[in-house]
C-alpha positions as CSV (number, residue, x, y, z in Angstrom):
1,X,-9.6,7.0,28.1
2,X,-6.2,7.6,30.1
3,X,-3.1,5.5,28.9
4,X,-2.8,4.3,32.2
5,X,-6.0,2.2,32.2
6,X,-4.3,0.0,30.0
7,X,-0.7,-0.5,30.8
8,X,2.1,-3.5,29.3
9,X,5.7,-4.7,29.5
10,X,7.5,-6.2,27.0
11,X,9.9,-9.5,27.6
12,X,12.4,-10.3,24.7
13,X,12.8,-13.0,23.0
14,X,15.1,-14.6,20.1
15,X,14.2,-13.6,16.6
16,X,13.1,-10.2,17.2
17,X,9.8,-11.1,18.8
18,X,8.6,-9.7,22.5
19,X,6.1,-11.3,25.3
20,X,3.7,-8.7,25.5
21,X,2.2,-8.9,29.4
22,X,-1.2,-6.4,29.2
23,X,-3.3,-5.0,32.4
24,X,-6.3,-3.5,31.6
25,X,-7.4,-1.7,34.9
26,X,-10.6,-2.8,36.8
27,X,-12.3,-0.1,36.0
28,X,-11.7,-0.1,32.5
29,X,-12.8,-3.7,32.8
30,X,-16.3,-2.8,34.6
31,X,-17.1,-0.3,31.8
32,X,-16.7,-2.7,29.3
33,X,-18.5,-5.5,31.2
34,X,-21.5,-3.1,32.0
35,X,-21.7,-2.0,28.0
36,X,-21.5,-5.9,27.0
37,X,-24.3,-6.3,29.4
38,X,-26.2,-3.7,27.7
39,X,-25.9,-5.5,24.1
40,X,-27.0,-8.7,25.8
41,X,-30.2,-7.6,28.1
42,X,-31.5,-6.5,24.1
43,X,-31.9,-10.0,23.1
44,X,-33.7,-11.6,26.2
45,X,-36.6,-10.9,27.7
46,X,-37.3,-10.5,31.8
47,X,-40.6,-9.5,32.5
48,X,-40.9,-6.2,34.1
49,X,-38.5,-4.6,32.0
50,X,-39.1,-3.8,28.2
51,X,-36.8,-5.0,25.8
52,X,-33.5,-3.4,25.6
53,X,-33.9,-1.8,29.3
54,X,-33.3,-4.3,31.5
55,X,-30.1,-3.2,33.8
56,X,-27.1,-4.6,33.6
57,X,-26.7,-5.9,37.0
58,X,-29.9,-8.0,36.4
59,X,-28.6,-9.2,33.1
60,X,-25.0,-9.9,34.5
61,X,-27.3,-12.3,37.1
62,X,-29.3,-14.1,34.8
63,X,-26.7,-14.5,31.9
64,X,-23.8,-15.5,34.7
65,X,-21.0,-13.2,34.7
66,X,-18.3,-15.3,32.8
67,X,-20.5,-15.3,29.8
68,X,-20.9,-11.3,30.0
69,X,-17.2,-11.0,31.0
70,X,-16.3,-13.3,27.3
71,X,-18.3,-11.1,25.5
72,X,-16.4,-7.7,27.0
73,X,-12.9,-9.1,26.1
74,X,-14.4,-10.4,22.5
75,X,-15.8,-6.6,22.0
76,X,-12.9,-4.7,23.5
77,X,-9.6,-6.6,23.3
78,X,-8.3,-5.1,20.3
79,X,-8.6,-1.7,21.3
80,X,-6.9,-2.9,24.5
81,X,-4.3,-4.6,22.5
82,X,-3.8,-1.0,21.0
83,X,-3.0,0.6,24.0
84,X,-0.8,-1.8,25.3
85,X,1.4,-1.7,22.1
86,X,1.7,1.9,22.4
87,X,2.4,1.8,26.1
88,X,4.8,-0.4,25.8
89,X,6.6,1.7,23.0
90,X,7.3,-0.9,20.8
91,X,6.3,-1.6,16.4
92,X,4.3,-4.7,16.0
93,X,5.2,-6.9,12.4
94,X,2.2,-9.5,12.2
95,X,-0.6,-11.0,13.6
96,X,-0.3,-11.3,17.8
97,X,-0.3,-14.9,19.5
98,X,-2.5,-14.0,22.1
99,X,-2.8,-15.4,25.8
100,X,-6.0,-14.4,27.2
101,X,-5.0,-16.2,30.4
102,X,-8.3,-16.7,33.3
103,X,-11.1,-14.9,33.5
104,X,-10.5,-11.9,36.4
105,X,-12.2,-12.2,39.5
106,X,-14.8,-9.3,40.3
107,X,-12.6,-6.3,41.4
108,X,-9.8,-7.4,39.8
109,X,-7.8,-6.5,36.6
110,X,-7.8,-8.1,33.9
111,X,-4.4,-9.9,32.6
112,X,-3.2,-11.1,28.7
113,X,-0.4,-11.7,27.3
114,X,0.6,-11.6,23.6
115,X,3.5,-12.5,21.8
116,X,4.7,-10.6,18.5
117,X,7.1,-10.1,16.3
118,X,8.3,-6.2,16.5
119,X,11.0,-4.4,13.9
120,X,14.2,-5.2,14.6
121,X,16.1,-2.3,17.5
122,X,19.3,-1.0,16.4
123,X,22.2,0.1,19.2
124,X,24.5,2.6,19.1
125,X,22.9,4.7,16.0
126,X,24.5,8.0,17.0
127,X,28.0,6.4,16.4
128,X,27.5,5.5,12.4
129,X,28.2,9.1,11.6
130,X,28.1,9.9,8.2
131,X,28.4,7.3,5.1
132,X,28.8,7.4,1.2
133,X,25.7,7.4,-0.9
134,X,25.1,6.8,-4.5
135,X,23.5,9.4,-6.4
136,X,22.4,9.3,-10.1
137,X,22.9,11.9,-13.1
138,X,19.4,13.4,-13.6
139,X,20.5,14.3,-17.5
140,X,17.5,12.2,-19.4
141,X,19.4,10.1,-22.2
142,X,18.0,10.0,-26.2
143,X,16.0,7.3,-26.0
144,X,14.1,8.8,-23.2
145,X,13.4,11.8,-25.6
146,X,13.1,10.1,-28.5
147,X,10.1,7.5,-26.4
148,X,8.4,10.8,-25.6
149,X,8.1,12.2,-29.0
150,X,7.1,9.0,-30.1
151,X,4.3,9.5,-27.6
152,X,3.5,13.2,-28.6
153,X,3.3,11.4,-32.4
154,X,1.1,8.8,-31.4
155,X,-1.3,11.0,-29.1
156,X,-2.1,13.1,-32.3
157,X,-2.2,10.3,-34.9
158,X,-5.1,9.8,-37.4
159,X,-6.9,7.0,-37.8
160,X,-7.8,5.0,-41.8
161,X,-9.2,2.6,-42.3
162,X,-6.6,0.2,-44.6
163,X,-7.4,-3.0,-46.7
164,X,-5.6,-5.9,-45.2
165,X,-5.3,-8.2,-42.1
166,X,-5.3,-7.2,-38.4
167,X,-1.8,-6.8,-36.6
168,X,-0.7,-6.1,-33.4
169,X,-1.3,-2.2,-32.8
170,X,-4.2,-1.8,-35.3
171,X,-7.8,-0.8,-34.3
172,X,-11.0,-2.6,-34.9
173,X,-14.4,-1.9,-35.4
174,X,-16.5,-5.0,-33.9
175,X,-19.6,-6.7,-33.1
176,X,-19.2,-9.5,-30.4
177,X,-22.0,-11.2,-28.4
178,X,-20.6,-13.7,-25.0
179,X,-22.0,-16.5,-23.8
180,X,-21.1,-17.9,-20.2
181,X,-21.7,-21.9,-20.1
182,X,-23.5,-21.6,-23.4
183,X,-25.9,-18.2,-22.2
184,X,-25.7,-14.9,-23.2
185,X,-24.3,-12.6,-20.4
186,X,-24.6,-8.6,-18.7
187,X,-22.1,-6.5,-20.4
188,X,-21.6,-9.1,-22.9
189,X,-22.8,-7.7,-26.0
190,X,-21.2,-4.7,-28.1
191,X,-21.8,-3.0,-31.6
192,X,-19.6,-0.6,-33.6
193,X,-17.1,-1.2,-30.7
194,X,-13.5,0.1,-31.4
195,X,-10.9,-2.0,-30.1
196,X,-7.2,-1.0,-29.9
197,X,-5.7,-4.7,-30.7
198,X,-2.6,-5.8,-28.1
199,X,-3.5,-2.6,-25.8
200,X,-5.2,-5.3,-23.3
201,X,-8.2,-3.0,-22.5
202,X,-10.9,-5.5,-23.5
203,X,-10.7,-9.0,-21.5
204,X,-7.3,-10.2,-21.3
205,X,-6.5,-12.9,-24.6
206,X,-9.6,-11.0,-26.1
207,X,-7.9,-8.7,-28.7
208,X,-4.9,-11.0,-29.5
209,X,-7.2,-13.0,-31.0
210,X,-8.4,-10.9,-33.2
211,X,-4.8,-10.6,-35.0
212,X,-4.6,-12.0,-38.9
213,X,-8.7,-11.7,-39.8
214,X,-9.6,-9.0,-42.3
215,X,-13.3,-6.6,-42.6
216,X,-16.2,-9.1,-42.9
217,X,-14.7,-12.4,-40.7
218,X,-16.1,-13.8,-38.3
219,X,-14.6,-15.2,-35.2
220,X,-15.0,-17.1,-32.4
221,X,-13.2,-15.9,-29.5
222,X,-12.5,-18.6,-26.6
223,X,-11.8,-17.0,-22.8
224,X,-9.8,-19.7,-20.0
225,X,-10.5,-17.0,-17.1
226,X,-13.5,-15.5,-17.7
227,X,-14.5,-18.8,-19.3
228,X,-16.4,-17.6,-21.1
229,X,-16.7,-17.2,-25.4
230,X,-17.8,-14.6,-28.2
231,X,-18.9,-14.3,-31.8
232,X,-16.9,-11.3,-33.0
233,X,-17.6,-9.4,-36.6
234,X,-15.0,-7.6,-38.1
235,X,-16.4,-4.2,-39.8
236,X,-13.5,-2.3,-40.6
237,X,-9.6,-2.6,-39.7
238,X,-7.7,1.3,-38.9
239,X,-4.3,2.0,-38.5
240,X,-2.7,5.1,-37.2
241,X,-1.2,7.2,-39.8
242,X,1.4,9.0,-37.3
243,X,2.8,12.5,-38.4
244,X,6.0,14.2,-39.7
245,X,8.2,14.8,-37.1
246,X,8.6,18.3,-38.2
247,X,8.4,22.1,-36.8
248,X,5.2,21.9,-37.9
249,X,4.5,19.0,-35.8
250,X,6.5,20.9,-32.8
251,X,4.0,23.6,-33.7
252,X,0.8,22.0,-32.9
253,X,2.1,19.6,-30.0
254,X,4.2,22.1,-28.1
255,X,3.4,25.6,-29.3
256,X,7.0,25.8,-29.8
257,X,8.5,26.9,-33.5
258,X,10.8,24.4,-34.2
259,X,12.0,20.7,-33.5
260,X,14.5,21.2,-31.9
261,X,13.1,24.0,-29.3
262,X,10.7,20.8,-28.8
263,X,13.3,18.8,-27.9
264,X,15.2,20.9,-25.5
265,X,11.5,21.3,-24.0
266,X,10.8,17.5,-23.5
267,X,14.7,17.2,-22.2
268,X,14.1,20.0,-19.2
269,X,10.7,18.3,-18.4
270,X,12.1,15.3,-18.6
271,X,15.1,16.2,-16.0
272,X,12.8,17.3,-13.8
273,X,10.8,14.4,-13.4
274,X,13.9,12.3,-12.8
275,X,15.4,14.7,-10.7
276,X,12.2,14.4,-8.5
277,X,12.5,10.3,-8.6
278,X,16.2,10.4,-8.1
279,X,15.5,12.5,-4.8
280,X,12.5,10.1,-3.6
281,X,14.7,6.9,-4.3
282,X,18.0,8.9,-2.7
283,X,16.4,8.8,0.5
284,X,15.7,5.2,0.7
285,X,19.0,4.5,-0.8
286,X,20.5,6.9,2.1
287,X,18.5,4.5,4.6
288,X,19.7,1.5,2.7
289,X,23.5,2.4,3.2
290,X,23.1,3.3,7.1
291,X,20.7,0.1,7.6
292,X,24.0,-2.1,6.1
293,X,26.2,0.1,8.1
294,X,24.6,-0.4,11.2
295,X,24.2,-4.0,10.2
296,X,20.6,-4.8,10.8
297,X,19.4,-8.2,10.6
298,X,15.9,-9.2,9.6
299,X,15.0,-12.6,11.1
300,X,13.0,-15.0,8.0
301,X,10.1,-15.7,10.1
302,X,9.7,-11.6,10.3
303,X,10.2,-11.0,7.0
304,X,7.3,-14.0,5.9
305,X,5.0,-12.3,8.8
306,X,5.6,-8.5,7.3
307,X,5.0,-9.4,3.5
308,X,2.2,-11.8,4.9
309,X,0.5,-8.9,6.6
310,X,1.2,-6.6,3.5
311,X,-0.5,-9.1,1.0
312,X,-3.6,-9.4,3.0
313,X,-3.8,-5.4,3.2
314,X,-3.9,-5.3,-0.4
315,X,-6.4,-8.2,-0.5
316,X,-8.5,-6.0,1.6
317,X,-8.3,-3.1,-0.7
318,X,-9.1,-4.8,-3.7
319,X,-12.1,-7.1,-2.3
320,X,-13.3,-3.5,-1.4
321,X,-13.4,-3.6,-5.3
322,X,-15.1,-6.6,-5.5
323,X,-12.2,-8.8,-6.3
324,X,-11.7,-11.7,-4.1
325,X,-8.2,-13.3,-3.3
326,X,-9.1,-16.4,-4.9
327,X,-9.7,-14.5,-8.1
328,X,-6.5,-12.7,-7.6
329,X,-4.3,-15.8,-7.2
330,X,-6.0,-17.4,-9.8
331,X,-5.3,-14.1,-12.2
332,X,-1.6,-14.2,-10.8
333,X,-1.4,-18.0,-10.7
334,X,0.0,-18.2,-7.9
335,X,-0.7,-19.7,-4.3
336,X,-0.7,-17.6,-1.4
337,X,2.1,-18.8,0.0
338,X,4.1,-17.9,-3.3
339,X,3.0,-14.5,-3.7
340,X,3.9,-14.0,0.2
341,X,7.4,-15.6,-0.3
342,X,8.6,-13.9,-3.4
343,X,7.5,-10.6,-1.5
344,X,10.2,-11.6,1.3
345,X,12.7,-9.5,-0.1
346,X,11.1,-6.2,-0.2
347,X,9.8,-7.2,3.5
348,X,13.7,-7.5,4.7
349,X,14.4,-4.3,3.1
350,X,11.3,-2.7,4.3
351,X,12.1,-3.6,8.0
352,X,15.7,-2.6,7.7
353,X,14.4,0.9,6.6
354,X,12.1,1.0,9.4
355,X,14.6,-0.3,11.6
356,X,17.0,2.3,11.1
357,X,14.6,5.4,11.4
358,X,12.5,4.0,14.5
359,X,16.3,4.1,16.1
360,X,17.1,7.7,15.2
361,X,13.6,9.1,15.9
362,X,14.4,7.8,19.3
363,X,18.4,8.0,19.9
364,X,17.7,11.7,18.9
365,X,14.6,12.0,20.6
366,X,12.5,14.1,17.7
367,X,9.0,14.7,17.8
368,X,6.1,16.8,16.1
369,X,5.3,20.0,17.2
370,X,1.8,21.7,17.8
371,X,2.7,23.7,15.1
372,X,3.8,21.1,12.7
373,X,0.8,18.7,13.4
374,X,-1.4,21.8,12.6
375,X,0.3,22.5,9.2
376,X,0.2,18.4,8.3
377,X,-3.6,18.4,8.9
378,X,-4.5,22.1,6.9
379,X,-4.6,20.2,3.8
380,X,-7.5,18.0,5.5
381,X,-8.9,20.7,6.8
382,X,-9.7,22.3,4.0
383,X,-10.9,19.3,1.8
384,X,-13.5,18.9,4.7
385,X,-14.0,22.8,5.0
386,X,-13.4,22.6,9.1
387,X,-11.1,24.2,10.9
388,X,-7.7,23.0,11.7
389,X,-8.4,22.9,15.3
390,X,-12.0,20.6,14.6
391,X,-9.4,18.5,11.8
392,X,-7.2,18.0,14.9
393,X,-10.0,16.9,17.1
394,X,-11.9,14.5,14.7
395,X,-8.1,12.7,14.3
396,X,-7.8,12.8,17.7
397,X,-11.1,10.8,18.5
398,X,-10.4,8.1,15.7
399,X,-6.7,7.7,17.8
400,X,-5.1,8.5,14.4
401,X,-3.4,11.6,15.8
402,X,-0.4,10.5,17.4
403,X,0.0,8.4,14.4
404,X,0.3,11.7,12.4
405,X,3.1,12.7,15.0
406,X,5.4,9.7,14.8
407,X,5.2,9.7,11.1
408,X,6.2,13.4,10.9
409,X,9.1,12.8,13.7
410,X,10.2,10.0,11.3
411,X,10.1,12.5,8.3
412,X,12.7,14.4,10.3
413,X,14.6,12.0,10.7
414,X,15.1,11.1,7.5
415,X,16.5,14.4,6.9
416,X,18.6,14.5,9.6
417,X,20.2,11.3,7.6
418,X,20.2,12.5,4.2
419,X,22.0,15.5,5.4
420,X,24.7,13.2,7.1
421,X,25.1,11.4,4.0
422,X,28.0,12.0,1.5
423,X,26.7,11.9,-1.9
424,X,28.9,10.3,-4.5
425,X,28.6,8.8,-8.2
426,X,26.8,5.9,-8.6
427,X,30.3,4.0,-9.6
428,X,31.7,5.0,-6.3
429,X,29.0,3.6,-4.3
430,X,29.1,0.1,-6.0
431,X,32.8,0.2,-5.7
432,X,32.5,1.0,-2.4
433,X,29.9,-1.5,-1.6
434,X,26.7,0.8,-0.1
435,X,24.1,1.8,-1.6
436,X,22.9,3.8,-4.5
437,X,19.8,5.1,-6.3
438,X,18.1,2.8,-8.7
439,X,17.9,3.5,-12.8
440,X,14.1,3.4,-14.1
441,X,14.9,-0.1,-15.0
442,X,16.1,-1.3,-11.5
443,X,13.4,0.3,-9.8
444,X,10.3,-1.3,-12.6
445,X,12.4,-4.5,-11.8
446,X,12.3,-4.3,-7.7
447,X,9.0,-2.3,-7.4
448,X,8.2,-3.8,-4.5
449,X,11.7,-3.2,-3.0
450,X,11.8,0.5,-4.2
451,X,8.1,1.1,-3.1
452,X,8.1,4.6,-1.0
């Protein structure tokens, strides 16, 4: 299918939203009238003609050609919408208010209009030169060690059983049987279960319960969401006995011969890592500071349409894992609307980012290569065992391929602007009011902001 079968212009208006005006060509039309013919002459009957082969011109008669013609846009309008957005050039944020307009006359095009909101354009991007950046130390402090080794201690710990009550940490060994609205349940039942108490693998408010009883109680363990209830046994009650921190310990965990060889060990692993998050998060922090620079605005109603669209993304993901978004929200406790506003602020920052990119892929007019495309899709290549040319081709009929190129011209420029930017201490960059990478904490406390 050519791009000029479907072609669009864009009309702006206020609050970075655009009038999109679509023409899909008569011909394209025609095609899609004669295949929605097709799917219609297999549910009626015209004697003569077996089922499923009566011609579309016959159908088209005896259905009435605004009913076939409805059926064509239904089928076909959001591949259409498709190629309008990318013949027009522009990013779509949100849902379309679409315009289908009147029916074409025989012959003629047909006409629709949609309006959208689009990420915000930026002027003048080659003039922000270069701009101050904060970057953090990668040096892992004690505590960051210390946590590890904690976790090397705990990963090797024994198990005994001890004589006293439950506490938070302990494990259990249980029977339980549930009963939903008074009947016993699939999955429901265990025996000899261990339970790691406050690790929240069980059902959620499961274990907690369990705290304070002692080998040979019984309990009765009430569930708000599942409702839901279980008679639990108590057998035995473990703790872990954790061990020396010694070279001995540095031994068998690291293969090291001392302590303190462990230590310097965890400290260069550790650096590593957070030299590898620091670079991730320096990136977006670089897009940050020329998104503030260049003073892009993110409209509110753009901002509830991105984080609106993003939410119902994951809602499809996770119904494809059998949970619904009523079971979310209710797990959450929140409405929709709640969970969509409090994600507003990592949808402005989001669309800034965007913003900024989009307007140096363009201002410096970058693009993938042949070359690069192949080297992007060799890694799918060879989890499918095809050749890179077949990988190419199968991307190329799902329209997925020039996807691939934007995203790796936007790759580039993303370079081109970390290598503009000046990197300074994380101090200078608040002092000098840009932005900065974010510690561990900042990041676990803005995840959706710092989300890559």
């Amino acid at each position: 299918m050519s791009g000029s079968e479907v072609i669009a212009t864009t009309t702006e208006l206020p609050e970075s939203r655009v009038r999109l005006e679509a023409t899909v060509s008569a011909e394209l039309l025609q095609r899609s009238i004669e295949r929605a013919a097709v799917q219609v002459g297999r549910t009626i009957r015209i004697p003569g003609f077996r089922a499923g082969k009566v011609p579309a011109k016959l159908v088209i008669q005896r259905v009435g050609r605004e009913a076939i013609i409805d059926e064509a846009i239904r089928a076909d309008l959001n591949d259409w919408y498709d190629k309008a957005i990318k013949s027009a050039k522009i990013s779509p944020v949100g849902q379309p208010s679409v315009d289908l307009g009147e029916l074409p006359a025989e012959g003629a095009p047909f006409v629709f209009s949609a309006e959208i909101g689009i990420v915000p354009t930026v002027a003048d991007v080659k003039e922000l030169g270069s701009i101050d950046v904060g970057r953090a130390d990668t040096k892992p402090d004690e505590d960051a060690i210390t946590a590890e080794l904690e976790g090397l201690r705990d990963r090797i710990a024994r198990l005994e059983t001890v004589e006293r009550a439950v506490e938070n940490g302990d494990y259990v060994v249980i029977d339980y049987t549930g009963r939903r609205e008074g009947e016993p349940f699939e999955g429901g039942e265990g025996k000899g279960q261990l339970l790691e108490v406050g690790a929240g693998r069980f059902i959620p408010g499961f274990d907690e319960q369990l705290i304070g009883l002692k080998a040979g109680e019984d309990k009765l363990v009430k569930l708000e969401f599942p409702e839901a209830e279980f008679d639990v046994t108590i057998h035995e009650v473990k703790a872990k006995q954790l061990p020396e921190l010694d070279d001995e310990f540095a031994l068998e965990v690291g293969g090291v011969d001392t302590l303190d060889e462990l230590k310097k060990d965890i400290e260069g692993r550790l650096a590593e890592a957070e030299e590898a998050r620091i670079e991730r998060f320096y990136r977006l922090a670089v897009l940050d500071a020329y998104a503030k620079k260049a003073g892009v605005e993110v409209p509110d109603a753009l901002a509830y349409e991105h984080a609106h669209q993003e939410f119902h993304r994951l809602m499809h993901r996770f119904e494809h894992q059998g949970i619904s978004q009523d079971v979310y929200l209710q797990s959450v406790g929140k409405t929709h609307d709640e969970v969509v506003e409090e994600a507003k602020p990592a949808a402005v920052q989001q669309l800034r980012r965007q913003a900024i990119v989009g307007a140096f892929v363009d201002a410096e007019g970058l693009s993938a290569t042949d070359e690069e495309i192949a080297e992007a899709v060799e890694p799918l290549a060879q989890q499918e065992k095809i050749s890179v040319k077949k990988a190419i081709a199968r991307l190329e009929s799902r329209g997925q391929i020039e996807g691939l190129r934007r995203d790796l011209a936007e790759e580039k420029a993303v370079d081109l602007l970390v290598e503009r930017a000046n990197t300074v201490t994380v101090a200078a960059a608040k002092k000098a009011d840009t932005a900065w990478t974010p510690t561990a904490d900042e990041q676990a406390a803005n995840p959706g902001i710092w989300a890559l």
